[in-house]
C-alpha positions as CSV (number, residue, x, y, z in Angstrom):
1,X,31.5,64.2,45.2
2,X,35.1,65.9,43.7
3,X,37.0,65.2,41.0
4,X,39.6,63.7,43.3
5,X,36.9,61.3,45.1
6,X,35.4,60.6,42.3
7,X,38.3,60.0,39.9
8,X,40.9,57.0,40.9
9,X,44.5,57.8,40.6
10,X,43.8,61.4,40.4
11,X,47.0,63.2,40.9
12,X,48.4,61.1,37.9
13,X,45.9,61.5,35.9
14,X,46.1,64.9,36.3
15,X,49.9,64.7,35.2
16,X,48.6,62.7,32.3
17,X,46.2,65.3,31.1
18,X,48.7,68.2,31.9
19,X,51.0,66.2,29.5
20,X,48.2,65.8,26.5
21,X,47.9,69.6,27.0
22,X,51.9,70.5,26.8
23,X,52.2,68.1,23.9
24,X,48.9,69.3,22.0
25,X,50.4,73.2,22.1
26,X,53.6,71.6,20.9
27,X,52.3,69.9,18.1
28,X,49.8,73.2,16.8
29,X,52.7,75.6,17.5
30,X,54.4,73.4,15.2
31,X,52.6,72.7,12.3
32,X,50.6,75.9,12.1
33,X,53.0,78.6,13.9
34,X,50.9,81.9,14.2
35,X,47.4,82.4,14.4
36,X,46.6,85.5,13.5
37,X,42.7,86.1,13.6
38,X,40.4,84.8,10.5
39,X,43.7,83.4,9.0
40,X,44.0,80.1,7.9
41,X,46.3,79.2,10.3
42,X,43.7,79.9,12.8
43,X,41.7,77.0,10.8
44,X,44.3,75.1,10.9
45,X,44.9,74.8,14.7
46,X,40.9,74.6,15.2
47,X,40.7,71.5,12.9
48,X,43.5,69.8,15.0
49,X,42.1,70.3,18.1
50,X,38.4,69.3,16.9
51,X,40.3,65.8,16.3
52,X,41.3,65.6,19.5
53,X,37.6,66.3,20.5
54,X,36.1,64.3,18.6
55,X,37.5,61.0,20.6
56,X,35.9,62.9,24.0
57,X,32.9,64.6,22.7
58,X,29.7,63.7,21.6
59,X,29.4,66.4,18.9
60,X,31.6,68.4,17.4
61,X,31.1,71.8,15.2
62,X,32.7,74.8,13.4
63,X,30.2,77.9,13.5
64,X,31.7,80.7,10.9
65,X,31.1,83.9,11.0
66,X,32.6,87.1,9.2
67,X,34.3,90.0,10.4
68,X,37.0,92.9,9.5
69,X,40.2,91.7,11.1
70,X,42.0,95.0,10.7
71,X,39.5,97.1,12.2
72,X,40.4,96.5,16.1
73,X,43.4,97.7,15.7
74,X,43.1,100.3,13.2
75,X,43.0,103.3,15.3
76,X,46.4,103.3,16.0
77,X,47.5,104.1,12.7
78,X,44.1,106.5,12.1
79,X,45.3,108.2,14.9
80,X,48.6,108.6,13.7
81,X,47.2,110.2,10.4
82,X,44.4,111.9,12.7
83,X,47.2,114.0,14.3
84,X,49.6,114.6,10.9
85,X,46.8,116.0,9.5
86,X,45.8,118.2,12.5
87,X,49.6,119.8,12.6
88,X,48.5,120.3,9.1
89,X,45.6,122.1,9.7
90,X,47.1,124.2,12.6
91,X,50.1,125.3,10.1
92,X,47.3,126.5,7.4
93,X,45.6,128.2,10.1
94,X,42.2,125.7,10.1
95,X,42.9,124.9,14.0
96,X,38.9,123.7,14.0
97,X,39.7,121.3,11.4
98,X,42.7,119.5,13.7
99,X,40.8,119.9,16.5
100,X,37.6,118.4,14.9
101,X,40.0,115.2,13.4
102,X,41.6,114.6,16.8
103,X,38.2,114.7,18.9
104,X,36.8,112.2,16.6
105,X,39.9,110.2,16.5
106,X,39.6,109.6,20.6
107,X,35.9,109.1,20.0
108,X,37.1,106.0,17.9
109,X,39.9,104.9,20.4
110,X,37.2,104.3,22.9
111,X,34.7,102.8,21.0
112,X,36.7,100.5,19.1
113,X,39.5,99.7,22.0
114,X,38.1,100.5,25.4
115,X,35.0,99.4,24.9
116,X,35.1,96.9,22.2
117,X,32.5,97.8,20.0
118,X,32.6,97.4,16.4
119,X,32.8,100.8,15.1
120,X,34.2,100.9,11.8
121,X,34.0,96.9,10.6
122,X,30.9,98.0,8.1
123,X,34.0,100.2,6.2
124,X,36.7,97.6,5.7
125,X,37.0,94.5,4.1
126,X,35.8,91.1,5.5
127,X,37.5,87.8,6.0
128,X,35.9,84.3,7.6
129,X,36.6,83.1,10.8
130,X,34.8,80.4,12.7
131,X,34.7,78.7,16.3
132,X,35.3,75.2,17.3
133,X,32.2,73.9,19.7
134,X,32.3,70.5,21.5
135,X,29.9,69.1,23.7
136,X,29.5,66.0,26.1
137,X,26.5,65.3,27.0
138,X,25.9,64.2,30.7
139,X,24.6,60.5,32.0
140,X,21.3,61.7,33.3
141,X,19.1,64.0,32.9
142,X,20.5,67.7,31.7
143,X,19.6,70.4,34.2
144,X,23.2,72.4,33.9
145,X,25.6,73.9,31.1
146,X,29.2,74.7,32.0
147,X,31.1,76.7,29.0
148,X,34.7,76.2,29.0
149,X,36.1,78.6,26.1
150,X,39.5,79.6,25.1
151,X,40.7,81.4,21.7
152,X,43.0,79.9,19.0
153,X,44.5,82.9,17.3
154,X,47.1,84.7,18.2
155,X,47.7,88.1,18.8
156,X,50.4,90.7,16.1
157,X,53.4,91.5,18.8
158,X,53.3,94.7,20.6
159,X,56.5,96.7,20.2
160,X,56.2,98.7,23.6
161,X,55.5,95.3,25.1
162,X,58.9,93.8,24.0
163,X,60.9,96.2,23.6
164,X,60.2,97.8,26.8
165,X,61.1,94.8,28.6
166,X,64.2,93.9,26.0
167,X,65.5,97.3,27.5
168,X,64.2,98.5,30.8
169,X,63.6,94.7,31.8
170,X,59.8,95.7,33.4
171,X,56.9,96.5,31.7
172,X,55.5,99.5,33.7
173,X,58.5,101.9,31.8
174,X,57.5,99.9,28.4
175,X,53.8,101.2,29.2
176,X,55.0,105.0,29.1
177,X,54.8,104.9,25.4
178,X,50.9,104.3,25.7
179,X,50.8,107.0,28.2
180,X,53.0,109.3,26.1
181,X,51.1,108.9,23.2
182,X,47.3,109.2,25.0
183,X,48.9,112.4,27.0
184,X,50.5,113.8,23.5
185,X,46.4,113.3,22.3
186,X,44.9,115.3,24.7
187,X,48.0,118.0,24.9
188,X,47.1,118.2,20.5
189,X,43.3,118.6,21.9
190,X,44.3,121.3,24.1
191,X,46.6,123.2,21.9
192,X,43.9,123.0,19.1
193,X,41.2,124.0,21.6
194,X,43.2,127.1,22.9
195,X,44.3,128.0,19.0
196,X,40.2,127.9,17.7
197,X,39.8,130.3,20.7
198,X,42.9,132.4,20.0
199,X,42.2,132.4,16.3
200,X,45.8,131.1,15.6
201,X,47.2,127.8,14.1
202,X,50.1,125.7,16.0
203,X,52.7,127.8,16.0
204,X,52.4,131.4,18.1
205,X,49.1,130.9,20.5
206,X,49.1,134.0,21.5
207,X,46.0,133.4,24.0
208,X,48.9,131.0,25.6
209,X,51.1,134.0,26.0
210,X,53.8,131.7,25.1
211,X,55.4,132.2,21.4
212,X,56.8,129.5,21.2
213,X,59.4,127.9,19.9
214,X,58.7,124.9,22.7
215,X,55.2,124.7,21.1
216,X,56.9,124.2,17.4
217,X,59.5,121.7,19.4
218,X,56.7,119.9,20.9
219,X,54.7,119.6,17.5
220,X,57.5,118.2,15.9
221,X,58.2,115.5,18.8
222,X,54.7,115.1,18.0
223,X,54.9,114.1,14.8
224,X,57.8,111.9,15.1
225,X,55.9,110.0,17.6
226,X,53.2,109.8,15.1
227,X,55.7,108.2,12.1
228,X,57.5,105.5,14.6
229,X,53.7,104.3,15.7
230,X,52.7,104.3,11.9
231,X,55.7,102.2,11.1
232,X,54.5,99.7,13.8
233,X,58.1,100.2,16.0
234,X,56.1,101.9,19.1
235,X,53.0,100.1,19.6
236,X,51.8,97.4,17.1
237,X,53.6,95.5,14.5
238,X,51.2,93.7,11.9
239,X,53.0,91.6,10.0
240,X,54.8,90.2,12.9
241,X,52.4,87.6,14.3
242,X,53.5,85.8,17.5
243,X,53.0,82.0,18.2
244,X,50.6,82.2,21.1
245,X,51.5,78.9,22.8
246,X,50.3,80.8,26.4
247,X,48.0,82.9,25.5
248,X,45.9,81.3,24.7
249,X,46.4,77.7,23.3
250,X,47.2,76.8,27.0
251,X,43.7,78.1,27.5
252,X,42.0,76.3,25.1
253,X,44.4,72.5,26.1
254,X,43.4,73.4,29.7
255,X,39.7,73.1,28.4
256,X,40.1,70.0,26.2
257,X,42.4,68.6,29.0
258,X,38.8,68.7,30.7
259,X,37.1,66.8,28.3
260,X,39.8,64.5,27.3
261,X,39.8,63.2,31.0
262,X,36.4,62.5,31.0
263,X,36.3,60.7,28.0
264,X,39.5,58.6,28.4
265,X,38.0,57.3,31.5
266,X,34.5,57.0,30.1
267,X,33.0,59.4,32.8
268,X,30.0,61.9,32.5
269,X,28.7,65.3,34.5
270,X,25.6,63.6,36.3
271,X,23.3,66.4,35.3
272,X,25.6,69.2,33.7
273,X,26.5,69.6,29.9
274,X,30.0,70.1,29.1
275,X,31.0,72.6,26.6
276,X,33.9,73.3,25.3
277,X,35.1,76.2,22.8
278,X,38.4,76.8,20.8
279,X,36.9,80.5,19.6
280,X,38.3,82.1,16.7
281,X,39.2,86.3,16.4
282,X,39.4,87.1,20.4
283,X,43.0,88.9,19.6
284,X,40.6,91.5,17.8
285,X,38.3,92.0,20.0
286,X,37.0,88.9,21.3
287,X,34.5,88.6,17.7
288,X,34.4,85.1,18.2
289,X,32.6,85.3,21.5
290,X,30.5,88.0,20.4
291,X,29.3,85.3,17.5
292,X,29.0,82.4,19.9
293,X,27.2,84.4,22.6
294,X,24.9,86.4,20.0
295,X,23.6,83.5,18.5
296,X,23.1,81.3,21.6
297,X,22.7,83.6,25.2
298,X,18.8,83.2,24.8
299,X,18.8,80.1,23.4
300,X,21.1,78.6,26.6
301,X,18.5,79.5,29.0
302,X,16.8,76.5,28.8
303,X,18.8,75.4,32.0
304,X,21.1,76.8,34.4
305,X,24.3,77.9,32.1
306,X,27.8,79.3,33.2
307,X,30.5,80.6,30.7
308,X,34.1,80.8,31.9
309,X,37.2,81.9,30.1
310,X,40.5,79.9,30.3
311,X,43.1,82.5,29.3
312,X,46.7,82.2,29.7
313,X,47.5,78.8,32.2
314,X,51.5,80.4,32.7
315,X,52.4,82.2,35.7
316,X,51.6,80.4,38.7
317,X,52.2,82.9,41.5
318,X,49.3,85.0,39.8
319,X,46.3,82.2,38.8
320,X,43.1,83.8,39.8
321,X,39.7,84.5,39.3
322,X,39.0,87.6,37.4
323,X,35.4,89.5,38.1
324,X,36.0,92.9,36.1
325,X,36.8,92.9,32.7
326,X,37.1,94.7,29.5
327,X,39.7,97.3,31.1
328,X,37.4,97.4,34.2
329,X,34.0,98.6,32.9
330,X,32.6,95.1,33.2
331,X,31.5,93.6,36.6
332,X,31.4,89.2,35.6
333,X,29.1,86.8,38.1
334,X,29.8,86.7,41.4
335,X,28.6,83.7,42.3
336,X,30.5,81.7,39.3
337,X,33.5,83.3,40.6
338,X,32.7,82.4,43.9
339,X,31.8,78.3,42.7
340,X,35.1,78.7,41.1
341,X,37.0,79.6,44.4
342,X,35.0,77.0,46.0
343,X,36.3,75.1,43.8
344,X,40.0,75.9,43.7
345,X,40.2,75.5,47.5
346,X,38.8,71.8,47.1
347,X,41.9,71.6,44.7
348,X,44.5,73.7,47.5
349,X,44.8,76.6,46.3
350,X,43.5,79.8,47.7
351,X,42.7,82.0,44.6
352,X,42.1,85.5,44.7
353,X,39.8,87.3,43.0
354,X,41.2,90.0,40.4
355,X,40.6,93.0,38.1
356,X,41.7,93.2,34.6
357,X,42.5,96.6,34.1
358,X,43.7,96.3,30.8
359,X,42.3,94.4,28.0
360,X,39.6,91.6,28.4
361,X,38.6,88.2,27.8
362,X,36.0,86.3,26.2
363,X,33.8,85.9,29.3
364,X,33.2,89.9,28.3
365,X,31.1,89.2,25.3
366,X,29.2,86.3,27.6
367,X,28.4,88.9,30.4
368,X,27.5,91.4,28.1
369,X,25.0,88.9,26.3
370,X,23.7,88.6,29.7
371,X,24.8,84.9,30.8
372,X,26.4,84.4,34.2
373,X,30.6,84.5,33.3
374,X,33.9,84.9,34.3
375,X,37.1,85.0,33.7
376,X,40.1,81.7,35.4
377,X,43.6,83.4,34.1
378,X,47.3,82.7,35.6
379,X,49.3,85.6,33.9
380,X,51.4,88.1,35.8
381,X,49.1,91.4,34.9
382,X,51.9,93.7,34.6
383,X,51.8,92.4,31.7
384,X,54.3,89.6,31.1
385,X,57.3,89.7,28.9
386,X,55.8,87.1,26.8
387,X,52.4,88.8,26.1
388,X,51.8,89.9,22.5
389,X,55.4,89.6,21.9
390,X,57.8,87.0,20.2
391,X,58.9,85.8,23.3
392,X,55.0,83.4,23.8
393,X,56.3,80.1,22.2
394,X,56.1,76.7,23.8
395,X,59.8,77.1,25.7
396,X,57.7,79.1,27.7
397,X,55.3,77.0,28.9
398,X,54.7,75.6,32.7
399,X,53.6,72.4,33.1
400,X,53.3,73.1,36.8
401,X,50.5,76.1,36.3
402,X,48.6,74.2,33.5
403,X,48.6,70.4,35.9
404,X,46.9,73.1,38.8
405,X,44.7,75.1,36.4
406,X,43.6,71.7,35.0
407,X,42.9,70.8,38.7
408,X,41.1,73.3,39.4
409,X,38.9,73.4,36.5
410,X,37.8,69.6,37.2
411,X,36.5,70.5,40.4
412,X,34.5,73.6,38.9
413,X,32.4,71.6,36.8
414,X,32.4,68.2,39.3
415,X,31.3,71.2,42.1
416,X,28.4,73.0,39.5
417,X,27.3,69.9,38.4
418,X,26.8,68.7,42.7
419,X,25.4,72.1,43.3
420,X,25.0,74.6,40.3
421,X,25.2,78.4,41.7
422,X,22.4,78.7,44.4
423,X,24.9,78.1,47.4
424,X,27.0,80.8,45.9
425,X,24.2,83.4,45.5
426,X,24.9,85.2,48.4
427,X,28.6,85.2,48.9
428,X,30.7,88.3,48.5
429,X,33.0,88.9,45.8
430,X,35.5,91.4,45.9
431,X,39.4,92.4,45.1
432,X,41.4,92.2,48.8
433,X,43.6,94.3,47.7
C-alpha cells in the first residue's frame, strides 16, 4: 500500500506535517540563529529537534565526534598567501620557489574542496561536534533500513554568492570571481613555469618575448585579488554566519515531518526501520556524515539499508533526485534513485533526475562508505540567491515545496518498505538533459 491508501485524511495531514515543519525552522531560527559547524548553536538546534523526536521515536542519541572546523575552508586564504608569497619569490628572482608554493597550493584546493578529503585537519585546532540519531522501529519483523539525514549547521555567507546577485541579479556573472581567481592560479603557474625556464623572476620573461609592463599590471591585479579574498569580500566571509532556515533545517523538518507523522498517528514501517539524522558539520565538508557512515556502513548490513539526503525543500520548479555528487565525481545508487522516482510519481510529480556539479551532499560520505545513497534536493542549482548568503532565513521559506517534498518522502519509505530495491535493480538512471 501508499502512504495515501494507507493513511486517512492524507492530504491534510500532510498540511499538518508541512506546518510542524515551517513552525519547527521558525522556532530554531529563532532561539539559536546561526549554526555555524561544531558551534554551540549547532547543539543547540540538535537538542530541540531531539525533543521533538523523542515523542515519535523509539530512541534517541547524540554521537560526538571531533574535527578542525576551519580546515575546509582554509585554502582560500592559504591560497591567498600561497600567491603573495610567489610574487615575492618571482621579484627576488626564486621563480622555483613561487612556482613550488602555488603547485602545492592547487594540490590542496582539490584535496580539501573538490574532493573532500581531510587534508590538513591533523594541523589545526579541534572543536566537538556531534549528530542527532532517531530511530523507529517497525511493527514486525525488521528486514529494511531507510536513512533520512539532513544537517543542522549552517554555512559562513559567500560574498560572490550575494553580492553577485545584489548587483548583477544572476548568479552565473557572481560565479566569475571563482573563475577569475582559479584562471589567475593557473596564469601565476604559467608565468612561474615560463620564468624557472627563462631563468627570470615576474617581471621581464624574456623567454615570453614580452617585457612587460602588462606582466607587472597583471601581477599587481593579482595581488589585489589576493587581499579582497583574504579580507573575506570576494569569496568567503567567516565571521558572517547565515541562518540556514533552507538549507538545510528544511531538510532535516522534512525528515522529522516523516517521523512525526508516523508517530502522531501511532503508525509503523511493516518491515523497514526508520532513521532519521539531524548531522552536525556538513557546511565543512559533510564531517558529520563521514562520522555517522564510518562508524556504522559495515555495521548496517545486517539488512537491506538505503541512505538519502534531504537538502534544501525551497524551490519547487527544481525538486529532484540527484545521482552525481561531490562536484560530479560521485555516481549515488541507481536503483534508490529510481525507488525514489517511483515514488514521487505515486505522489504526482514527475521528478527528474539531476547532477550536482558544484558542491555535495551528505549522501556523498554514504556512497563513498559503500551503502546504497542519494541525494532528494529542491534548490534552483544556479545557485540560488539565498544559498550561503544572508538572504536563507525563514521569510524565505515555501510551505508549498516542503508539503510536496514531505509527500514524496512518505511514499519512499511506505514504497521500500512494500518492495525494498530489487524491482528497481534494473532500471536506467540517467540526466535527460
Amino acid at each position: 500500500m501508499t502512504a495515501r491508501e494507507s493513511i486517512a485524511n492524507y492530504e491534510s495531514k500532510l498540511r499538518e506535517y508541512t506546518n510542524f515543519a515551517v513552525r519547527g525552522i521558525k522556532k530554531v531560527c529563532k532561539e539559536c540563529g546561526p549554526r555555524p559547524s561544531a558551534s554551540e548553536e549547532e547543539r543547540k538546534a540538535q537538542e530541540m529537534m531531539q525533543k521533538d523526536l523523542e515523542t515519535c521515536c523509539d530512541k534517541t542519541w547524540m554521537e560526538s565526534f571531533k574535527t578542525a572546523p576551519k580546515a575546509f575552508m582554509l585554502w582560500v586564504r592559504s591560497g591567498v598567501l600561497a600567491g603573495l608569497a610567489a610574487m615575492l619569490a618571482y621579484n627576488l628572482g626564486y621563480a622555483i620557489v613561487g612556482l613550488a608554493l602555488l603547485v602545492l597550493e592547487v594540490l590542496f584546493i582539490v584535496l580539501e574542496f573538490i574532493l573532500y578529503k581531510q587534508a590538513v585537519d591533523w594541523l589545526l585546532p579541534k572543536k566537538q561536534s556531534q549528530n542527532l540519531i532517531a530511530v523507529r522501529n517497525p511493527s514486525g519483523e525488521k528486514k529494511r533500513r531507510i536513512i533520512l539525514c539532513g544537517h543542522a549547521d549552517s554555512a559562513n555567507e559567500w560574498s560572490y554568492t550575494y553580492w553577485g546577485y545584489k548587483y548583477f541579479k544572476t548568479p552565473k556573472l557572481s560565479m566569475l570571481v571563482v573563475v577569475t581567481a582559479i584562471i589567475t592560479l593557473f596564469f601565476g603557474i604559467g608565468i612561474s613555469v615560463a620564468a624557472v625556464v627563462a631563468g627570470k623572476g615576474w617581471v621581464g620573461v624574456q623567454a615570453l618575448e614580452t617585457r612587460s609592463s602588462l606582466l607587472t599590471i597583471l601581477g599587481y591585479v593579482f595581488a589585489g585579488l589576493c587581499v579582497l579574498m583574504l579580507s573575506g569580500w570576494m569569496f568567503e566571509r567567516p565571521k558572517l554566519h547565515v541562518i540556514g532556515a533552507n538549507d538545510n533545517l528544511s531538510g532535516c523538518f522534512t525528515a522529522m515531518g516523516t517521523a512525526k507523522m508516523l508517530g502522531d498517528l501511532n503508525l509503523r514501517l511493516e518491515n523497514t526501520e526508520l532513521m532519521v539524522i539531524c548531522g552536525g558539520c556538513e557546511e565543512i565538508g559533510l564531517r558529520g556524515a563521514k562520522d555517522f557512515c564510518d562508524r556504522h556502513a559495515k555495521e548496517y548490513e545486517d539488512v537491506e539499508t538505503i541512505y538519502i539526503a534531504l537538502d534544501t525543500m525551497t524551490d519547487f520548479e527544481y525538486m529532484g533526485i540527484y545521482i552525481r555528487d561531490l562536484n560530479m565525481t560521485v555516481k549515488h545508487d541507481h536503483a534508490v534513485a529510481a525507488l525514489m522516482r517511483k515514488a514521487a510519481n505515486t505522489a504526482g510529480y514527475d521528478l527528474p533526475y539531476e547532477n550536482l556539479f558544484f558542491g555535495s551532499s551528505d549522501a556523498t560520505a554514504a556512497t563513498q562508505a559503500g551503502m546504497r545513497a542519494a541525494t532528494f534536493a529542491a534548490m534552483n542549482p544556479a545557485p540560488a540567491d539565498y544559498y550561503h548568503t544572508r538572504l536563507d532565513t525563514a521569510d524565505n521559506l515555501n510551505p508549498k515545496t516542503i508539503e510536496a517534498c514531505l509527500d514524496i518522502t512518505m511514499e519512499t519509505i511506505y514504497q521500500f518498505d512494500q518492495t525494498g530495491l530489487a524491482p528497481f535493480e534494473d532500471c536506467i538512471v540517467k540526466v535527460a538533459k
